[in-house]
C-alpha positions as CSV (number, residue, x, y, z in Angstrom):
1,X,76.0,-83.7,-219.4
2,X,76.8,-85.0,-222.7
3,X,74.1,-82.6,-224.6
4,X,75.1,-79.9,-222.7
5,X,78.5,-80.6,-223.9
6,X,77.5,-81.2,-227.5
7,X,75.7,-77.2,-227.5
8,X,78.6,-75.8,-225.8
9,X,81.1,-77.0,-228.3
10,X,78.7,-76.0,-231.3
11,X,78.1,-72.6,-230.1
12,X,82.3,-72.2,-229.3
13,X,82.4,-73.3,-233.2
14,X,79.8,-70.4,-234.5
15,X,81.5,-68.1,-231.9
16,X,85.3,-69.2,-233.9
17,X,83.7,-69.2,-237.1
18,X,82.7,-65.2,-237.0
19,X,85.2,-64.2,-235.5
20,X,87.6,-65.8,-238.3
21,X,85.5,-64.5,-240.5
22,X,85.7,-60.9,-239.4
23,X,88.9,-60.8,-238.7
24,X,89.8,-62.8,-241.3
25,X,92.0,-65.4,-239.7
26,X,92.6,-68.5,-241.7
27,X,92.0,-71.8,-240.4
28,X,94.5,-73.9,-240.1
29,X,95.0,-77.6,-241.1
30,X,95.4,-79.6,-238.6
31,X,98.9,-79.2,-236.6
32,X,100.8,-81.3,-234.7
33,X,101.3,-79.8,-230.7
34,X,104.7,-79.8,-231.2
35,X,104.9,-77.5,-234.3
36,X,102.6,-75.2,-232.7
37,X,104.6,-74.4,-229.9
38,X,108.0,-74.0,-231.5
39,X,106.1,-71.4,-234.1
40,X,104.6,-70.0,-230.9
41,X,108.2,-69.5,-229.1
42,X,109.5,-68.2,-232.5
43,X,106.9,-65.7,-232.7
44,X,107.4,-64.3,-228.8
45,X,110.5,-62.7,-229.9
46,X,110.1,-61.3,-233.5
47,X,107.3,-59.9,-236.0
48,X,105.4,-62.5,-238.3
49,X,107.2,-62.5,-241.5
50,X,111.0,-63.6,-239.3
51,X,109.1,-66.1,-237.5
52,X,107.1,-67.6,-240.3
53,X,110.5,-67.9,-242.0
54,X,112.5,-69.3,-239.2
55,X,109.8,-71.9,-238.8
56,X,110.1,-72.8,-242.5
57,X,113.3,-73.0,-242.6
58,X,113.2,-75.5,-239.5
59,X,110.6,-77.2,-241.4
60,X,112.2,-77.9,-244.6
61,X,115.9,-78.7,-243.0
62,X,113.6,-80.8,-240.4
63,X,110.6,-82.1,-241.3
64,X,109.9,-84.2,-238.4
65,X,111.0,-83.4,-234.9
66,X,112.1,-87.2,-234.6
67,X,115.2,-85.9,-237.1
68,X,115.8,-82.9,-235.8
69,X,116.3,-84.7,-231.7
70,X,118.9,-87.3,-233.4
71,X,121.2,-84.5,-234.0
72,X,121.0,-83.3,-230.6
């Protein structure tokens, strides 16, 4: 089970890597969870550019989400 695992998750990593490479996508450092799913609700609601800057903006006023609950 554990080889079969070990193909699967190499050929899901080729399979990634062309199709960031023709679509040119980016690959992102590593996130935390948590930033990833505040961008992700930031994005439903507005184009890329807004979003991107929203999340920054949290970002810099916030850089950890540990700040950002004390003032809640």
């Amino acid at each position: 089970m554990v080889k079969d695992e070990a193909k699967l998750r190499n050929k899901l990593r080729k399979i990634s890597d062309a199709l960031s490479k023709l679509f040119e996508i980016k690959r992102r450092e590593k996130s935390d969870p948590l930033d990833i799913l505040i961008a992700t609700i930031l994005s439903q609601n507005t184009n890329d550019l807004n979003s991107h800057k929203a999340f920054k903006n949290l970002k810099d006023k916030f850089p950890d989400f540990e700040s950002l609950a004390k003032r809640i």
